[in-house]
Steps between C-alpha positions, in 0.01 A plus 500: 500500500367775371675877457203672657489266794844483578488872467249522771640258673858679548302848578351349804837385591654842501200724539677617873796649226231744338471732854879507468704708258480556126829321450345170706201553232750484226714214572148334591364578137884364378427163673153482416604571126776261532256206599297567271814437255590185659125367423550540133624151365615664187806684709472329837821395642311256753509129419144400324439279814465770694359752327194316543509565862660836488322808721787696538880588576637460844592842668635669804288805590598808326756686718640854404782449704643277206442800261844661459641780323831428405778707319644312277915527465596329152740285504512327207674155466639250260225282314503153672228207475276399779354163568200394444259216634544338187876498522490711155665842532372867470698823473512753688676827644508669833353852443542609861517403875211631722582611844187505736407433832209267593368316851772680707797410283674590203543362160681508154303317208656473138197569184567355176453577121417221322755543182220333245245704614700859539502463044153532501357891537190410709715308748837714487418637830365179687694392825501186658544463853525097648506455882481249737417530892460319810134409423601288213405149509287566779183764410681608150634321220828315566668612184482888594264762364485806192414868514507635174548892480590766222801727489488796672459834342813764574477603858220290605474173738445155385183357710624148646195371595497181682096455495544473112751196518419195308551119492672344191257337265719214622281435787196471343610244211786376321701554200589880537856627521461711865852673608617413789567807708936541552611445837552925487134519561425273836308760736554404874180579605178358442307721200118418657360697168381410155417142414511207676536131450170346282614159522706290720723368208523546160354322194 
């Protein structure tokens, strides 16, 4: 499928999102953008089966209540390895433990440092931040979803933004090492935001 047509194809989709605010415009530019990534076969984490079919990510409308500005209170811990779907390890830290309060309730949610990835300068400030929810398995990916996110500078709030979370590359086709999010980060609530299941199981 081509870029421009699947381009087209996503803006009709959305095109209600437009009226809306700038930041809906945004994150609908970030998934268009993102799609557009996903058709390239050269970088493509989708299984070559079905890129051939591909027109697009599977999303829940964009929802500003899942935009949050947290402060983050570090809380650094000791470097420990987290499982993977592969079974192989990855090392990581806890940076911090975000305290916010979402659909009525409140929640805590540990964000990692990934220890390989904190020795190189372009990614010394990258955070990762696993979770899993009550729509897992059902309209989201079983294994739990990703937000990525930067740290914050001195006195500012770290945007946890739900409509941003990700699947694994897991779910869209083997032989990638996806961590599995800790037990620590299990939200009991169902996070109706970011993207949704594409397939029913995984290849």
């Amino acid at each position: 499928m081509s870029t421009v047509f699947l381009t087209i194809t996503l803006l009709l989709w959305f095109l209600p999102s437009f009226a809306q605010s700038d930041y809906n415009s945004k994150e609908l530019q970030r998934r268009i953008e993102l799609n557009t990534n996903y058709l390239d076969s050269a970088s493509s984490p989708l299984h070559p089966d079905s890129l051939r079919s591909f027109i697009g990510l599977s999303y829940y409308d964009i929802d500003e209540s899942y935009r949050l500005a947290v402060k983050v209170k570090k809380k650094l811990g000791a470097s420990f390895t987290m499982a993977t779907s592969s079974g192989k390890l990855k090392e990581f830290r806890q940076y911090a433990v975000l305290k916010f309060a979402l659909n009525g309730s409140k929640f805590k949610l540990p964000i990692y440092q990934n220890i390989k990835l904190m020795r190189n300068p372009l990614y010394r400030d990258y955070l990762f931040i696993p979770f899993t929810d009550l729509t897992n398995g059902s309209s989201t990916y079983g294994g739990g979803r990703y937000i990525e996110a930067r740290i914050p500078k001195k006195g500012e709030l770290l945007e946890l933004d739900f409509n941003k979370s990700f699947n694994p590359y897991c779910h869209y086709s083997t032989g990638y090492n996806c961590p599995i999010p800790p037990k620590e980060n299990y939200l009991n609530t169902k996070i109706e935001a970011g993207e949704k299941l594409l397939y029913k199981s995984i290849h």
